[in-house]
Structure formats: C-alpha cells, structure tokens
C-alpha positions in Angstrom: 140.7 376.9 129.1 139.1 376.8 125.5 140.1 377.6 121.9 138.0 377.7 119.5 139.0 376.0 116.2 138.0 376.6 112.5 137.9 373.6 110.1 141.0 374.6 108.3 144.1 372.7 108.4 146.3 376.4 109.7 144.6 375.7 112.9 146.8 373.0 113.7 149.6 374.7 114.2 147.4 377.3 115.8 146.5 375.3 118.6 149.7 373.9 119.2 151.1 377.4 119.9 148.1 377.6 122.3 148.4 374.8 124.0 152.6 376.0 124.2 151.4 379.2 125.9 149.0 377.4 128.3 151.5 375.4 130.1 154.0 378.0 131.9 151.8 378.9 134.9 151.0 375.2 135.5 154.3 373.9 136.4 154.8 371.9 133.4 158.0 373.4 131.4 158.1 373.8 127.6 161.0 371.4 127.3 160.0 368.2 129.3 158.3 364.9 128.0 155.3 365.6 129.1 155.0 369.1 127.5 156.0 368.0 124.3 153.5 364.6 124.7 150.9 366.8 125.3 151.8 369.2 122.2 151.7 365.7 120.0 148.5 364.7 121.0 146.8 368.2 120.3 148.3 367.6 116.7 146.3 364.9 116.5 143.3 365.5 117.9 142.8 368.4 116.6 144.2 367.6 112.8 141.1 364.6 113.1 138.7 366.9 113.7 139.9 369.4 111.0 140.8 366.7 108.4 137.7 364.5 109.3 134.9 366.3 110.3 135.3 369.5 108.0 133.2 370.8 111.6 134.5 373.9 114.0 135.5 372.6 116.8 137.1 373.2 120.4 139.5 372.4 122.1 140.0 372.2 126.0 142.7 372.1 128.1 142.7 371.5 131.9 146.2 372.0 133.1 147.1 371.3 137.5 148.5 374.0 139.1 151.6 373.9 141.0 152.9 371.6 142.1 152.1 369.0 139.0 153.6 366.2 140.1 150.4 364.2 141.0 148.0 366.1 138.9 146.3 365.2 135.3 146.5 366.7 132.7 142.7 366.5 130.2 142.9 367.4 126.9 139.4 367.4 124.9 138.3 368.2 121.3 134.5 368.7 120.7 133.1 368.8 117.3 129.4 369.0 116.1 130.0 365.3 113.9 128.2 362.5 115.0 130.7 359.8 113.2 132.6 358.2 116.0 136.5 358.0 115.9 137.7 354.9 114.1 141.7 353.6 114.7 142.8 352.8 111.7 146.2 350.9 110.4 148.2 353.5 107.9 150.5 351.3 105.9 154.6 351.9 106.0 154.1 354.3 102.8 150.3 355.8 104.4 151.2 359.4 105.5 147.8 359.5 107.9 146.5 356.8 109.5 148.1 356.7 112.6 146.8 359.3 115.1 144.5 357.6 117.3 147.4 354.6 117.3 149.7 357.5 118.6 147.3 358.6 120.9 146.8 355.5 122.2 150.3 355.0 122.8 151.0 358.1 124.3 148.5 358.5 126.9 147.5 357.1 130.1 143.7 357.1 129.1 141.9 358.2 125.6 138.3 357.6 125.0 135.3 359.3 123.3 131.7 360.6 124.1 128.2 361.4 122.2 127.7 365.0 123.4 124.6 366.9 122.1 124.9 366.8 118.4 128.1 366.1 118.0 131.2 364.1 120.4 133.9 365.1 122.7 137.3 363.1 122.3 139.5 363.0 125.2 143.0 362.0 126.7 144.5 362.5 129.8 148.3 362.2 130.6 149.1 361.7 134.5 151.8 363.9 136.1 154.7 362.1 136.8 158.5 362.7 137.3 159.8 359.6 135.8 163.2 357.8 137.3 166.1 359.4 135.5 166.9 355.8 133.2 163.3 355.9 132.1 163.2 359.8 131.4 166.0 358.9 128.7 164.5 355.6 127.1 160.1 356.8 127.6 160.3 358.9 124.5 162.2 357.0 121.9 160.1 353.9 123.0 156.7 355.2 122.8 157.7 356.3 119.2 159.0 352.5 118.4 157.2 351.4 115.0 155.0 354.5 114.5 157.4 356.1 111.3 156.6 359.4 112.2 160.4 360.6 112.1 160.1 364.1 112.0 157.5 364.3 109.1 154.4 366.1 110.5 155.4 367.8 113.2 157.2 370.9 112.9 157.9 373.5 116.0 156.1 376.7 115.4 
C-alpha cells in the first residue's frame, strides 16, 4: 500500500489517518502499542521528508495479514533528495530534533537507502504480543528522556 505525499506540512496528519485506516484488516487494532508505535513513527518519517526535503514523497506500508503475531510490520518513506538522514541532538528547549532518536528507540530496525535519484527510509516493528507486565511499562519506557509529552502529536 502507497500514499502519495505532497511537501506540505497538512500531510502529516494526512498520512496518519492513512496509515489509521490501513491497519483494521491486518489484525493489528487501533488501540494497541503497536498501532499507535506505528502511527508515531509515520509522524516522523514523514514530517522529515516534508520539513526537510521540501520533495513529494511516498509513503509505504506493508501490513501481515491475520494472524500478526509473528509478522513485520515495514514502513518506508521515499523522497527524490539525495541528502542522507542525519540524527541529530534537539536540546531540552529544541522543539525538533528528535525524530530519528525516536525512531530509533521505537523500532526493532531503521535504516536508509540511495534509491534512483533520491532515498528510501525505512523501519520495521516486529509483531509481538508482549507479557502482560511489559505491555504496561514498554510504552512509558520507550518515551523515557525524549520530552515529547503530548506536544506534537495530536489524534486526528
């Protein structure tokens, strides 16, 4: 599945609601970690390409079928700009800065690719049904130290 993505910051919010309507037939519910992981992480990725690239782009979404439990989930957004993804360190005050941290800390693998004239970034988040004491302590954890309490991301 694609979606085509305009370099305008609406598009965001856009491809979240996408991504939202995506996930019912593949066993993944709206209201589990890993749904709302995978929500974040378009955020990011695509808000980079937008805010960085000032390039369309698109963004792919392989979702398993059902059952999910051992499947993969592979995000993807290709743009036409050659510049590579760079982590950087926002400071306390910064309010960017931080994706690619977040993605890192979020999924099980992240990476990036020339393709054609442009690149292709990529995560994937493995299928998992997590013990019941992790379920409850996974989320605030993977959040520990990033400050991003509620200021960006918005349900649509």
């Amino acid at each position: 599945m694609q979606l085509e993505i305009r370099p305008d910051p609406a598009e965001v919010g856009r491809a979240r609601r996408w991504a939202r309507s995506r996930l019912a037939g593949s066993g993944i519910q709206a209201d589990e970690p890993l749904a709302e992981t995978l929500i974040l992480l378009v955020s990011e990725l695509v808000t980079n390409a937008v805010v960085h690239t000032g390039c369309p782009a698109v963004l792919r979404l392989s979702l398993p079928g059902v059952p999910a439990e051992a499947a993969t989930v592979r995000l993807e957004v290709a743009d036409a700009s050659t510049r590579a993804p760079v982590p950087r360190c926002g400071g306390d005050e910064a309010t960017s800065g931080r994706g690619l941290a977040l993605v890192d800390g979020l999924a099980d693998r992240w990476g990036w690719n020339p393709e054609g004239t442009g690149k292709r970034i990529w995560c994937e988040l493995d299928c998992r049904t997590p013990p019941v004491d992790a379920a409850k302590t996974a989320a605030p954890a993977a959040y520990e130290g990033l400050a991003y309490e509620g200021l960006a991301y918005e349900a649509v």
